[in-house]
N, C-alpha and C positions, 0 to 999 in steps of 0.2 A: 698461682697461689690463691687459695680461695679467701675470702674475709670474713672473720667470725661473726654470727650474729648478736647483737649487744644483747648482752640478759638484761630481762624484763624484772624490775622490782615489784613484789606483792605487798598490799596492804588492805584487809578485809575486802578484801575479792576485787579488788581493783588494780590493775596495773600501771607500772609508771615506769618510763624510760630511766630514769637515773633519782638519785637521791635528791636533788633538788628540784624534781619536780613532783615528789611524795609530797616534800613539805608545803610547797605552794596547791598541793592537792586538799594538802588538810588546812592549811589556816589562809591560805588564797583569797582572793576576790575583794570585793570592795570595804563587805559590813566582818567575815570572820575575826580579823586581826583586832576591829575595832571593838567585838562582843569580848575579845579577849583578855583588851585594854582593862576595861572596866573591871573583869572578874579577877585580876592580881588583885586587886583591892580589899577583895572579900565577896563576900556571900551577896547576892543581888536579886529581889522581886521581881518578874516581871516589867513589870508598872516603872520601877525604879531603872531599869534598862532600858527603857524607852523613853524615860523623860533625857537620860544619858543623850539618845541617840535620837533626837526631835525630827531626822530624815529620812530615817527607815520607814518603811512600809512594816503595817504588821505582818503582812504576810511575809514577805523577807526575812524579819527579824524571825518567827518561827522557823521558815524550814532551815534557818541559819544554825539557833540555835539544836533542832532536832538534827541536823547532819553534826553539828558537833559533839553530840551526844552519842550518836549512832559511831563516831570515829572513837570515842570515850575520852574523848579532850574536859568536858564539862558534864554535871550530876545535872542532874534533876529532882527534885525534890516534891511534891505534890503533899498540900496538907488539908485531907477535907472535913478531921474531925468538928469543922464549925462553917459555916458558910461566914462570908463569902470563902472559895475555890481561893489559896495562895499557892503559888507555886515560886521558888526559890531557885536557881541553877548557882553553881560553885563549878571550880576547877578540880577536875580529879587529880589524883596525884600524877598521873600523866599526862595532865595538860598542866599541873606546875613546870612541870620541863622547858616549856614554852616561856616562862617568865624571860628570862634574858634574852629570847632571841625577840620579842615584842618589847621588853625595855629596849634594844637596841634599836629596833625602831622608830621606837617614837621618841630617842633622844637623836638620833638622826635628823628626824621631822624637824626638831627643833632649832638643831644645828643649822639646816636648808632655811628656816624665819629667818634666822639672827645673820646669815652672810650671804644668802643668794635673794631675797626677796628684793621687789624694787621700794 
């Protein structure tokens, strides 16, 4: 008997063995989930995302935010009619979708303080 081979899931040209690890493809790693954190909140500068996240690298924090962009989890916004250069990011409607599984999260987080910490 032969054994079927597991279909591969697509997402923007990228493959991924199963659906849980789509997910962990798009908001995975260390800074995603945490750029995500902040943008349920609302609309967020640059400047104001990184004072958020005081141990990111800028460099990090960009291609973070430009892969999230690129998945269309988060906008981008660019405003140059004045200098200085603002640039804004928001949640698209498809990375609203994300809100509950990032509140569960970080109510998780919270749950692991209040009963496992020493």
């Amino acid at each position: 008997m032969e054994e079927a081979t597991p279909k591969m899931l697509t997402f923007k040209g990228k493959e991924y063995p199963c659906c849980a690890s789509l997910t962990m493809g798009i908001i995975g790693g260390k800074w995603k989930t945490v750029i995500l954190f902040h943008l349920m909140h609302g609309t967020l500068r640059y400047s104001e995302l990184r004072k958020q996240m005081p141990t990111v690298t800028e460099r990090t924090l960009s291609l973070q935010l430009k892969t999230l962009e690129e998945d269309g989890i988060i906008n981008r916004k660019v405003y140059t009619s004045k200098p200085p250069l603002k640039v804004e990011y928001s949640l698209t409607d498809f990375g609203k979708t994300l809100i509950p599984i990032v509140q569960s999260i970080a109510d998780w987080g919270d749950f692991v303080l209040e009963n496992y910490s020493n």
